[in-house]
N, C-alpha and C positions, 0 to 999 in steps of 0.2 A: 219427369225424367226417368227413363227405363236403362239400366245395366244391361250389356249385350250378354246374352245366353249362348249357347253352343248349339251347335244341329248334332246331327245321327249322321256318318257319313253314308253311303247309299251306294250300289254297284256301278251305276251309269255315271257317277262323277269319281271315278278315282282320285286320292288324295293325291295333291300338286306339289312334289319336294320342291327343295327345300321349305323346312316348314319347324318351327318353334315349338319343343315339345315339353311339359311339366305335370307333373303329378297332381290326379284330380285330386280335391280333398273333399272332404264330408263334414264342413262344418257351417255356420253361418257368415252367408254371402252380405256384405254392406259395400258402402260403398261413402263417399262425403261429397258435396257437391254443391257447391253456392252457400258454406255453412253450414248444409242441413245432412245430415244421417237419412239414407238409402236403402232399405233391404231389397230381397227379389222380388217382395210385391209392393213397393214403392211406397213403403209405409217407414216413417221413424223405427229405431234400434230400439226396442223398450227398454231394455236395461239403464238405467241412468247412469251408471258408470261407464260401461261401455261407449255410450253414446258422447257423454262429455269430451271423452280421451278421441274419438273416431271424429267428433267434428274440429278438432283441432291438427285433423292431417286432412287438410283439402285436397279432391284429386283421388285419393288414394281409394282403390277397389280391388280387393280380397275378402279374404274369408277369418272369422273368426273361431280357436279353436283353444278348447279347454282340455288341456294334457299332450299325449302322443299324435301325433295327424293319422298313425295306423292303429289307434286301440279301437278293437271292433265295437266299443261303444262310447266313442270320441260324438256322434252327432246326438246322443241320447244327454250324456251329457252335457257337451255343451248350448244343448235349444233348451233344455230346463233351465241353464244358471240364468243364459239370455230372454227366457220368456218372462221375467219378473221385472218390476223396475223397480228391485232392491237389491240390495247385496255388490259385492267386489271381486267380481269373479277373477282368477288369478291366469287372465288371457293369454294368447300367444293372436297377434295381428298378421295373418299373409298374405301381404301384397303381390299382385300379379298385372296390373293395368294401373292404368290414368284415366279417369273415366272423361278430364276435362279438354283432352285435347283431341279430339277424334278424327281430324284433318292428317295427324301424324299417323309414320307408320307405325308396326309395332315392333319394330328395330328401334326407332326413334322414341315412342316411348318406354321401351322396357328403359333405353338408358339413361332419359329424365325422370322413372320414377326409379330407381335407381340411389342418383343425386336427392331426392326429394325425401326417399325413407331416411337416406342417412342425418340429412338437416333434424328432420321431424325427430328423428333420437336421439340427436346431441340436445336439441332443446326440452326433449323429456327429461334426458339425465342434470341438465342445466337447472331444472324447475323441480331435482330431488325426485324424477318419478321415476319409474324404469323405463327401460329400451324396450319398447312390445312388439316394434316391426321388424319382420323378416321377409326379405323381399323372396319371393320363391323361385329358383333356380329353373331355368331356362338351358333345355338342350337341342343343338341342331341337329334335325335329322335328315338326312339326303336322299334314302332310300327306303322299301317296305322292309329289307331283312332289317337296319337300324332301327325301324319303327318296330318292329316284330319282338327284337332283342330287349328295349326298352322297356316296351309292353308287360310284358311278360316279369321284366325286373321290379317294374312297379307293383304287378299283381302278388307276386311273393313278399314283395317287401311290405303286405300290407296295406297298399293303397287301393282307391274304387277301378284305376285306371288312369289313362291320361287326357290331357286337354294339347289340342292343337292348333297354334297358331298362324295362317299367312306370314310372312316376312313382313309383306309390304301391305299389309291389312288394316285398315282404317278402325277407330272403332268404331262397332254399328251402334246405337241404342235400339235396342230389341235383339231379335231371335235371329241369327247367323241362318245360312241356308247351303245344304250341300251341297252347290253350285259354287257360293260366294268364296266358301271354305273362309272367312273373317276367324271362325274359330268352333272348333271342331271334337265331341267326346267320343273318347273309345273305352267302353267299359264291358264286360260281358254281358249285362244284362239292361233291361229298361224302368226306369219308373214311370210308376202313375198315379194317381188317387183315387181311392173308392169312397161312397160313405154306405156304411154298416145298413143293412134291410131286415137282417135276421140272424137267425144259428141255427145253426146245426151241432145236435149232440154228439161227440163222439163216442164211438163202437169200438168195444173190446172183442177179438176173433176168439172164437172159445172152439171153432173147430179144430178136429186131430190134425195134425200135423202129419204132412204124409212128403216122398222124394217122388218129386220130378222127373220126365223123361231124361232130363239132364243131370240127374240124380243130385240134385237141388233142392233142399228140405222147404215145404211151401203149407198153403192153408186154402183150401175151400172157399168162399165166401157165403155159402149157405147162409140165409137169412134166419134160420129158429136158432142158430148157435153164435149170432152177432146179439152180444149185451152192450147196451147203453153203461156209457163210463161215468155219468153223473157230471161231464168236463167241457168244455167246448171241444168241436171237431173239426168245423170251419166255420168261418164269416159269410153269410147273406151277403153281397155287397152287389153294388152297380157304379161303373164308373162315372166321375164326376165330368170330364169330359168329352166321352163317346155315349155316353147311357146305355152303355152294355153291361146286363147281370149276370152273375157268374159266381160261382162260389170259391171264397178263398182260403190257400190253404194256409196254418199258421206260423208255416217257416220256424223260426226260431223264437217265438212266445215261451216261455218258459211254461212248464207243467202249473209253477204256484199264477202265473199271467191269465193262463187259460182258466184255470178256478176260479178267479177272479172275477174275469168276463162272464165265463158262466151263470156267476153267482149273482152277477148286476146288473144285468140285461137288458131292462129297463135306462140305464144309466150310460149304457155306449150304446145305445139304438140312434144310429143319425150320426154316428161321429164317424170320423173321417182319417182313413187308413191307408199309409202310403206304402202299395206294392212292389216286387219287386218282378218279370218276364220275362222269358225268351223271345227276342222278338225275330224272329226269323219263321217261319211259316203260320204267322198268325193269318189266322178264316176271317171266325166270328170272336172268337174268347180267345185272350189274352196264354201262353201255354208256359208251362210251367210254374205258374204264378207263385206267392208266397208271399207271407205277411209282410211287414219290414221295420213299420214302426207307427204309432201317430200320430198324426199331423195336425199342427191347429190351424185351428179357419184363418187366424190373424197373419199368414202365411200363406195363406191361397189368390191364386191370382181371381176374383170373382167375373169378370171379365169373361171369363173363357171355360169357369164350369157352370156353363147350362143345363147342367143335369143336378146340381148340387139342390136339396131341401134345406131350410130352417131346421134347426134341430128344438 
């Protein structure tokens, strides 16, 4: 069983209003389904807590999310509590679909899972547990400046972006298509996954400092006056599903992160790094790249990275 995924909307198929708009979230996608716990690569919820509490809401597919849905390390967080199968992580459940009725629309099922979280919470609080589903708010958008307005409210408030629905949109099982528009992501940017090939040290400019024709204070890049920082400066990588190499920059790794890596090189050679692009005039390499976080293999769909090594 595969969970429907979102497409890229694309120029030649303009999005079709009226159309179901909600806040993308960043955290662990499940899903329950004939009893059994769902993730995005069709593997069981490892968490044993998690998963006990998710197979007793059939149907239900959302995301699970440990604290704020906009603390910028809402997904760091919650893939570690959930990549263990120990511990009681203290979840928030957010429902967005019915995975089981796919013939309906998504009019028709936003309103039966709806009915179906609220059951599913009285019989938590029934059985002494807490209420963990939150079903996630659904807005109608009729136009691109609505769509624009929203956007953009989401991006400040915090969130990756939004996800957009058809009205009358079936579920698919799989990967939605800009055409079908089933369901649709708008976020600034794209991910992908690399795995790590090598490093690169990073360089300290030690050249003078001089102003610009713009009279803009800048540096040289002379090469006798660039020192080695002893740190990482970017990731060797190649993507896991294009087998394109390219060197990556480290976004927001922290200085003590980057030490680390540097330090262990040996120990992240082969692991596997999820980036983040601009995707709008990409050639051959990925532009504006940047670290983002990473990713474990038990989370990868292997299917579809033919470029991915054994580590």
């Amino acid at each position: 069983m595969n969970l429907m995924f979102a497409a890229t909307p694309v120029n030649k198929h303009p999005i079709r209003f009226p159309v179901a708009a909600s806040y993308k979230l960043d955290g662990n996608r499940a899903a329950c389904y004939s009893g059994r716990t769902w993730t995005r690569s069709s593997k069981e919820v490892p968490n044993t807590y998690a998963r006990n509490h998710l197979s007793r809401w059939e149907g239900l597919d959302g995301e699970f999310i440990l604290g704020s849905p906009t603390d910028e390390l809402v997904f760091n967080r919650t893939d570690s509590a959930f990549r263990t199968g120990y511990g009681e992580p203290d979840f928030t459940y957010y429902a967005f679909d019915l995975v089981d009725q796919p013939d309906l629309t998504f009019v028709q099922r936003y309103a039966a899972l709806k009915e179906r979280a609220a059951y599913y919470n009285a019989e938590e609080v029934k059985a002494g547990r807490r209420a963990r589903i939150v079903v996630l708010e659904q807005r109608i958008i009729n136009s691109m400046e609505e769509l624009l307005e929203f956007y953009q409210e989401a991006l400040n408030a915090g969130y990756e972006g939004l996800i957009l629905k058809r009205l009358d949109a079936k579920y698919k099982h799989g990967k939605a298509t800009p055409l079908s528009q089933e369901q649709v992501k708008l976020k600034p940017h794209e991910d992908s996954e690399a795995q790590v090939e090598g490093f690169e040290e990073q360089k300290t400019n030690n050249n003078i400092p001089f102003l610009n024709e713009m009279g803009l204070q800048t540096r040289s890049t002379h090469a006798e006056n660039m020192v080695l920082a002893g740190t990482l400066g970017k990731l060797l990588v190649r993507d896991i599903y294009t087998g394109v190499r390219f060197k990556l920059s480290c976004g927001k790794m922290s200085h003590a992160d980057r030490l680390k890596v540097w330090q262990n090189r040996e120990q992240y050679l082969r692991a596997i790094a999820t980036y983040r692009f601009f995707p709008i005039g990409v050639l051959d390499k990925p532009r504006m790249n940047r670290f983002y976080r990473w990713r474990d293999l038990v989370d990868i769909d292997l299917t579809k990275a033919k470029f991915l090594l054994p580590k």
